[in-house]
N, C-alpha and C positions, 0 to 999 in steps of 0.2 A: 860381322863380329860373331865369333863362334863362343860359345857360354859351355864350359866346363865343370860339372854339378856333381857337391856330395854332400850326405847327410847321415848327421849318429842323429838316431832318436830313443826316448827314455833313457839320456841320461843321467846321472843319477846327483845333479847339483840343481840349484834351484836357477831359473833362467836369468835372475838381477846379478848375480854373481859370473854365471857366464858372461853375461853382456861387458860387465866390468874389462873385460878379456880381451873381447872381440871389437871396443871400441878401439883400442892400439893398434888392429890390424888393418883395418879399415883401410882400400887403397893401397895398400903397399903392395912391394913383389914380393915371391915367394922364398928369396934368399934372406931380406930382411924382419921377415913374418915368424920365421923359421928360428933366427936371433932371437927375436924378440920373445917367442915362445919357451925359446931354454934357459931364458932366464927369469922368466915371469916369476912370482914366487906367489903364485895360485896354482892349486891341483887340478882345475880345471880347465889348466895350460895344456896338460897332459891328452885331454881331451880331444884340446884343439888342435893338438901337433899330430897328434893321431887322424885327425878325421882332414888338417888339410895334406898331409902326405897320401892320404886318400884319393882325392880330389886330382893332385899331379900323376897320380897313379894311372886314374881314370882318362886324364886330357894323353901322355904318353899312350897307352895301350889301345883305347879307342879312339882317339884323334890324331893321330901320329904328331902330338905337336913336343915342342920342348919342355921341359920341365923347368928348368932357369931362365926360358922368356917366357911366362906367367906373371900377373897381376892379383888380387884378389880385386874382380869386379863387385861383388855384393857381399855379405856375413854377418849372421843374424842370430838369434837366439829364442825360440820362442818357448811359450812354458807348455810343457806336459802335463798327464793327469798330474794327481797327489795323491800317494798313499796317506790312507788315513791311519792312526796306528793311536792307542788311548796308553798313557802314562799314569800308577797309582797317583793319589796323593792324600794328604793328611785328611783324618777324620770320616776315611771312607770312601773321596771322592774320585774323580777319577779327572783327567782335563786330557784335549785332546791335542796328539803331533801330527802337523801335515808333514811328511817327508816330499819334499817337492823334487819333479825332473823338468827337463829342458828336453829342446829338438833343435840340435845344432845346424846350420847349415852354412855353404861356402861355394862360392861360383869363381870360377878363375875365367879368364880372357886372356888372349897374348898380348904383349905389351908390345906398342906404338914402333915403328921403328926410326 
């Protein structure tokens, strides 16, 4: 079984929100994932359309395989640093924002024949 690997890291959503994402992908091929991503109505669909036409990119150019017989075997989301960033607020004080990212990733395999 030959494993076809990509990955965005630091991007720039918090990794609970990607996950939200990537549990509908889970399993499926690359035609239906594909669907499913243009219609998500999360921005951090955009993400993932990005990074698995990445991925087909990858299995095409260095594995000579096809691109519409692809799987997603694995797709994950794990959390990145946190920018720490401090917000005024009344009376002086000051409270803090994590701006959180993620480390997207996606493995494809060719599908069964």
């Amino acid at each position: 079984m030959q494993l076809v690997r990509a990955q965005a890291k630091y991007v720039r959503t918090s990794a609970r929100k990607a996950r939200l994402v990537c549990d509908h992908l889970r399993g499926k091929s690359v035609e239906e994932a594909r669907a499913i991503l243009a219609h998500a109505n999360r921005n951090v669909a955009q993400d993932w359309s990005k990074l698995l036409e990445s991925a087909v990119a990858n299995a095409e150019h260095n594995h000579e395989l096809i691109g519409e017989d692809l799987k997603i075997h694995a797709i994950y989301a794990d959390e990145g640093p946190t920018l720490k960033r401090f917000r005024p607020r009344a009376m002086g004080r000051a409270t803090q924002i994590r701006k959180r990212t993620s480390h997207l990733s996606i493995a494809l395999t060719p599908k069964e024949q």
